[in-house]
C-alpha positions in Angstrom: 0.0 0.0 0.0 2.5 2.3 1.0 4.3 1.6 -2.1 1.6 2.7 -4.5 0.7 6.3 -2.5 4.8 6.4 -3.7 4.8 5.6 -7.1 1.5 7.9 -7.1 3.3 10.5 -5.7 6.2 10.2 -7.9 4.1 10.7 -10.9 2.2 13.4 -9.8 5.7 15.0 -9.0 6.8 13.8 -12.4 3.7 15.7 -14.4 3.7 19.1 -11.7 7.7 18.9 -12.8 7.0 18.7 -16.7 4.4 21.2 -16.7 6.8 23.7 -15.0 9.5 22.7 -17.5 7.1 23.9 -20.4 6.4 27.0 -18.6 10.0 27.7 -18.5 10.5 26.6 -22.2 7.7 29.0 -23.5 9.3 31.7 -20.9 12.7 31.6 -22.3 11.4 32.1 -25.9 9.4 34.9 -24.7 12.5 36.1 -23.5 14.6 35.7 -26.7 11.6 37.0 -28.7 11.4 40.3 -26.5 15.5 40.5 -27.3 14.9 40.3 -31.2 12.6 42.8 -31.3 14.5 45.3 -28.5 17.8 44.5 -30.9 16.1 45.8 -33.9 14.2 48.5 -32.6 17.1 49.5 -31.3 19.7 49.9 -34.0 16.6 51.4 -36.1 16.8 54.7 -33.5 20.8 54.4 -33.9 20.2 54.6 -37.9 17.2 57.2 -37.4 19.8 59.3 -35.0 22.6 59.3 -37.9 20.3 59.8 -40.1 18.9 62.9 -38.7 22.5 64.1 -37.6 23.9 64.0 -41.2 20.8 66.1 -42.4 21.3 68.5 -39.6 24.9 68.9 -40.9 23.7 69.5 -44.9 20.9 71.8 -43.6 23.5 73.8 -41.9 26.1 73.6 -44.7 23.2 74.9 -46.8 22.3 77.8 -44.7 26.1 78.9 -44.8 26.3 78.6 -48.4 22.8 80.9 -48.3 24.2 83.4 -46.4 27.7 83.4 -48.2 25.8 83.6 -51.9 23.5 86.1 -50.5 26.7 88.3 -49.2 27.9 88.2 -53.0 25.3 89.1 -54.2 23.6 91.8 -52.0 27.6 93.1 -51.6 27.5 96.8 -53.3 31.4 97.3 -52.7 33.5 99.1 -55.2 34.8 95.9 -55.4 35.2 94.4 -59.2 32.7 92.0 -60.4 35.5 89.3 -60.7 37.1 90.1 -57.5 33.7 89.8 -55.5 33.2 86.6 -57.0 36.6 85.5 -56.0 35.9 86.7 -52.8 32.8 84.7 -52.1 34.6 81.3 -53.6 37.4 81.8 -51.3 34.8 81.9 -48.2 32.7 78.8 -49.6 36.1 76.9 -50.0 36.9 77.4 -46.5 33.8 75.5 -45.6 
């Protein structure tokens, strides 16, 4: 008698033990799931921060050459037409 409530037991033990292994299974995919997607979310914001970086830098190259076209042009010196032009090509070469 006391040797079936055992082997009873034991199974019982044996199924409890199983089902907790599955839990642990589907737990640790979760897991490597929620990894995955964190990974590529996250080097998408990296790409979307260079990305918006390198246009910050042409939009402000672009406002410089604005300015430095609009000097030339708006500049009413007594300066020579070829020496103003020289002028403003020497100070968008220095960019």
């Amino acid at each position: 008698m006391k040797l079936d409530e055992l082997s009873a037991r034991k199974t019982a033990l044996q199924a409890e033990l199983q089902k907790i292994q599955w839990e642990e299974k589907k737990c640790n995919t979760l897991r490597q799931n929620i990894d995955i997607v964190l990974k590529i979310y996250s080097e998408r914001y990296k790409q979307t921060e260079t990305f918006i970086r390198r246009n910050e830098m042409i939009l402000h190259s672009t406002q410089i050459l604005h300015i430095r076209f609009k000097e030339f042009y708006s500049d009413s010196s007594t300066e020579t037409d070829s020496a103003r032009r020289l002028n403003a090509l020497s100070k968008i070469s220095s960019l």
